[in-house]
C-alpha positions as CSV (number, residue, x, y, z in Angstrom):
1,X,0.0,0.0,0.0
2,X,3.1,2.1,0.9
3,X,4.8,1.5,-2.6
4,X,1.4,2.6,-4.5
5,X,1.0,5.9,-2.4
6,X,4.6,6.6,-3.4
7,X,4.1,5.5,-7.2
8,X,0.8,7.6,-7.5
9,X,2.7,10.7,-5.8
10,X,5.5,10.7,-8.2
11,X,2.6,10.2,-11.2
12,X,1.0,13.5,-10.1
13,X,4.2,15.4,-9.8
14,X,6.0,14.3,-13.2
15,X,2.6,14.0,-15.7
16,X,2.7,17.4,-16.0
17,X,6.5,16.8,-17.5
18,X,5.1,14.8,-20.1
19,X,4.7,16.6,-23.4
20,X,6.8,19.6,-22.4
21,X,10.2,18.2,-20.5
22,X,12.2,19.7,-23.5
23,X,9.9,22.7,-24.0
24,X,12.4,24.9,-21.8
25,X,15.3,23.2,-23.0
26,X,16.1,25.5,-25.9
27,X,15.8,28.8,-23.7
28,X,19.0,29.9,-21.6
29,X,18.3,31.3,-18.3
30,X,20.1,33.3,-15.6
31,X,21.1,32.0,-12.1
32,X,19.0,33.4,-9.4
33,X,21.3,35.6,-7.0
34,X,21.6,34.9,-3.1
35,X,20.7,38.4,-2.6
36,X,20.4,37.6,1.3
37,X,23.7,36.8,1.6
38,X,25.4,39.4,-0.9
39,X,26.8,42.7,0.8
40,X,25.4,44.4,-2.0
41,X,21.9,45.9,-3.2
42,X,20.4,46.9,-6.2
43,X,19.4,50.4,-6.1
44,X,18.6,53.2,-8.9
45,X,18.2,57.1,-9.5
46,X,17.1,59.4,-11.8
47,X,20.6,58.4,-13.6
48,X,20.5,54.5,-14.0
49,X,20.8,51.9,-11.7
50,X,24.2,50.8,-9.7
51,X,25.2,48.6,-6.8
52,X,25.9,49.9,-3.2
53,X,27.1,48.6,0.5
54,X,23.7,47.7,2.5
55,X,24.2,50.6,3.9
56,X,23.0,52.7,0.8
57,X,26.9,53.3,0.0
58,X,27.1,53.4,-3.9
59,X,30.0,51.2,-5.1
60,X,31.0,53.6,-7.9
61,X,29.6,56.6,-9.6
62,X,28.7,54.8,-13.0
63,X,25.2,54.2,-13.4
64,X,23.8,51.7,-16.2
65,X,20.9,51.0,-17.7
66,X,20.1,47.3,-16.0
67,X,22.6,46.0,-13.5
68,X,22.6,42.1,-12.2
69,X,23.7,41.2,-8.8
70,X,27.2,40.4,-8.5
71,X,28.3,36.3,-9.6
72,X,31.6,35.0,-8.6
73,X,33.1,38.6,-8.2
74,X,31.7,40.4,-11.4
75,X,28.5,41.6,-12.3
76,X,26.6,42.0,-15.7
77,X,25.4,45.2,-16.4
78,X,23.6,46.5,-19.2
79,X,25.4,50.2,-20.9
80,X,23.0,53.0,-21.0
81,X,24.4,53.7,-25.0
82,X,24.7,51.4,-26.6
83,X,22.4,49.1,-24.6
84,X,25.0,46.2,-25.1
85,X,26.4,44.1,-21.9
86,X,29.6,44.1,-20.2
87,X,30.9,42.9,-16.9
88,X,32.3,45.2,-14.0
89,X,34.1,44.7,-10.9
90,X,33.6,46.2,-7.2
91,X,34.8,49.2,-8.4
92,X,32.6,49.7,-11.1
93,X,35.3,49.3,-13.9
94,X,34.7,47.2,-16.9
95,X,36.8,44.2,-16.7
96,X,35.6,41.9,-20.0
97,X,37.9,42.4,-23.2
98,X,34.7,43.5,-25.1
99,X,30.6,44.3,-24.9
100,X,28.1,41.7,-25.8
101,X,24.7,41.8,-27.6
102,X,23.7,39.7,-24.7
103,X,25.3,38.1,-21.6
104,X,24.6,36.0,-18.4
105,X,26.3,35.5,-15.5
106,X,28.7,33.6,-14.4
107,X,28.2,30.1,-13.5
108,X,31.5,27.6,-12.2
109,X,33.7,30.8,-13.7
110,X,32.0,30.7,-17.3
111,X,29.3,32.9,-18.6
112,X,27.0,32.5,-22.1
113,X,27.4,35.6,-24.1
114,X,26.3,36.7,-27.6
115,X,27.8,38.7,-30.8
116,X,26.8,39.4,-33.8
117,X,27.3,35.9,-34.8
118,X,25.9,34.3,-32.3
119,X,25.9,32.9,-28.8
120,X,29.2,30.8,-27.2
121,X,31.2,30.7,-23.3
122,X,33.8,32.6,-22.2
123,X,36.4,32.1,-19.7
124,X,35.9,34.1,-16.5
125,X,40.0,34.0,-15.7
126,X,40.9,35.3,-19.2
127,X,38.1,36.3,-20.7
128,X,38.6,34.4,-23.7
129,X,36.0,32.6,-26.0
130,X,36.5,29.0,-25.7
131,X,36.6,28.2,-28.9
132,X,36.2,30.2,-32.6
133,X,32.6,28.4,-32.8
134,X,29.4,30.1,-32.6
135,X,25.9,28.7,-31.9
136,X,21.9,29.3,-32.3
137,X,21.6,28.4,-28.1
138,X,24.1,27.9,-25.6
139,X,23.5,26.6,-22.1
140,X,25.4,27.2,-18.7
141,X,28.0,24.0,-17.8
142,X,26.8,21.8,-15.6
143,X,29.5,18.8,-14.6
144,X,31.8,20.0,-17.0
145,X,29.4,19.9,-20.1
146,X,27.4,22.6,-21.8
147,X,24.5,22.1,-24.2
148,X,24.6,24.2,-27.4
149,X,23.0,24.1,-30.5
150,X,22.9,25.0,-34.1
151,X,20.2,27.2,-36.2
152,X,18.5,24.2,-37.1
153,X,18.4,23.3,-33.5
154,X,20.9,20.3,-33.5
155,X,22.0,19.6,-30.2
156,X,25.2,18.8,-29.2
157,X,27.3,19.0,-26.1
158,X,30.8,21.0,-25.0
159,X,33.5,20.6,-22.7
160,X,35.3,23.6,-20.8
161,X,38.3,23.1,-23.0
162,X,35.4,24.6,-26.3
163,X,35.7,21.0,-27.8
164,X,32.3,19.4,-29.1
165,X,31.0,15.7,-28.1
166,X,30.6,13.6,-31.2
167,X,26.9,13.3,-31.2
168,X,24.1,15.1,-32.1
169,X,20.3,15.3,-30.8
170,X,16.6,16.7,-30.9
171,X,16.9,17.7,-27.7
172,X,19.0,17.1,-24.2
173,X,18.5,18.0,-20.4
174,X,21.8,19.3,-18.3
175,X,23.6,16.7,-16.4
176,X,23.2,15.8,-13.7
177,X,25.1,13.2,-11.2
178,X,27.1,12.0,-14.6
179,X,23.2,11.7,-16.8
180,X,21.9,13.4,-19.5
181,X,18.1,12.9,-20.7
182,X,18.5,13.1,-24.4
183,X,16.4,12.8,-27.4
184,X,17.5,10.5,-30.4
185,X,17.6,12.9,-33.8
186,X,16.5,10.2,-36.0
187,X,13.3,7.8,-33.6
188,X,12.8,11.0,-31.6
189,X,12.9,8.2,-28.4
190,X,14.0,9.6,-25.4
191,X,16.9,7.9,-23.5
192,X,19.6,8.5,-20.1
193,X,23.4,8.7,-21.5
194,X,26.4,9.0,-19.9
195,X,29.5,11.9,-20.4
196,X,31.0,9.5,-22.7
197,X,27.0,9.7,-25.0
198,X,26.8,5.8,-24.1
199,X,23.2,5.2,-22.9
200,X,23.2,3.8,-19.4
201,X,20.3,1.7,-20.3
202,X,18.8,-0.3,-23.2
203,X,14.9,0.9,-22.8
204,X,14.5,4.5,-24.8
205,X,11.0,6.0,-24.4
206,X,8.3,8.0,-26.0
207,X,8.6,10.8,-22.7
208,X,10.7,10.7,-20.1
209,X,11.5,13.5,-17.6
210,X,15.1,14.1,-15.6
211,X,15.9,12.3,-12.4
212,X,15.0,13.8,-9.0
213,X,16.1,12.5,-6.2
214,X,17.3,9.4,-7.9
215,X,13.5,8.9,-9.3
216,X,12.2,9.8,-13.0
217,X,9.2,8.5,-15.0
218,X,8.8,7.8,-18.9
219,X,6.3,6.4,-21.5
220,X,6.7,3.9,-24.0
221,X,3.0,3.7,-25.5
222,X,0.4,3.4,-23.2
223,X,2.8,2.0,-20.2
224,X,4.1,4.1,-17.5
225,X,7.2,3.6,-16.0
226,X,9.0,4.5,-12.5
227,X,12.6,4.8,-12.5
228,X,14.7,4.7,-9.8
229,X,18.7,5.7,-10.5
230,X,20.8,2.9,-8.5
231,X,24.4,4.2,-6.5
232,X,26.2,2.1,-9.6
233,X,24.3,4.0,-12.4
234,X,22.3,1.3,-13.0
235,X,18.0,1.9,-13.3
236,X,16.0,-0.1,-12.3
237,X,12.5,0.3,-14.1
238,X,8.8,-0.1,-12.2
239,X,5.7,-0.5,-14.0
240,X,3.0,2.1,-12.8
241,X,-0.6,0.5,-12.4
242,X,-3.3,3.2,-13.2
């Protein structure tokens, strides 16, 4: 009775995944700040916004036109001008090599920023692009992989070094513990791989959402699934009785 509370519970949270677990996938987003913990505040004037001390002490006298909280000791700011990006310091003085058409911050000491040509990582201790290549969508790294993709929305994946995995999908998830939900470019079937793109199981799937807490569900057809991520990367699968 125990087991089919719990299978029900995890039904109710993840059917909503079904049909839309990649929807989000093809959008970048920005880390949500710690503001509690930061020293610094947000504030604006009649001149732009800026950051100051907690105290109401600006940090600088610059002000911008949009100003981000401070990531990993920069911040991304947006210039009143030319309404391009750039990253300052504490002191309010630009410290990236150039400005960007967009830019978010920094995650693990990288950031996804844009040019004319499109969107690619740069280095947080140089401020170098990681590689010559540009893409349609770039994603933050997460384990040491980043997913980008091309303008007809090929997805591949990228190491911190700017060097591409071999393969290519529909659609992939971050990782996560060392797994990636991916989507297959030619069955469109879902399936878990590994950072070397070797799936960690046989079964692929018509849905399938990321793991949480070592749990995911998937669809093959009519039948529902439960799977549960073992400590040696194994999954074991449950069928779900409606």
């Amino acid at each position: 009775m125990l087991l089919t509370t719990i299978v029900v519970v995890m039904v109710v949270v993840n059917s909503s995944c079904f049909g839309c677990a990649f929807a989000s996938l093809k959008h970048g987003s920005k880390t949500a700040p710690d503001s509690l913990n930061s020293p610094y505040i947000i504030k604006s004037d009649k001149n732009g916004e800026y950051h100051c001390r907690r105290n109401g002490t600006p940090l600088y006298k610059n002000r911008f036109w949009k100003v981000d909280p401070f990531q990993e000791g920069v911040a991304c700011v947006q210039d009143k001008e030319s309404k391009k990006f750039l990253y300052i310091d504490t002191s309010g003085k630009m410290v990236s090599k150039q400005k960007y058409v967009m830019a978010h911050d920094f995650v693990g000491g990288y950031a996804v920023v844009r040019d004319d040509r499109g969107e690619f990582h740069i280095n947080l201790k140089n401020w170098k692009a990681l590689s010559d290549r540009r893409f349609y969508k770039a994603r933050d790294f997460h384990e040491g992989l980043a997913a980008v993709s091309n303008e007809d929305e090929d997805w591949f994946f990228e190491d911190t070094l700017g060097t591409l995995l071999k393969k290519k999908y529909a659609s992939v998830s971050d990782f996560h513990e060392g797994i990636a939900l991916v989507e297959d470019e030619q069955t469109g079937k879902f399936f878990y791989a590994d950072k070397k793109e070797k799936p960690i199981c046989e079964n692929q799937y018509d849905e399938a959402t990321d793991f949480v807490n070592d749990t995911a569900t998937a669809k093959d057809g009519r039948v529902k699934v439960l799977l549960i991520l073992k400590k040696d990367k194994t999954i074991e699968t449950l069928a779900i009785k409606k």
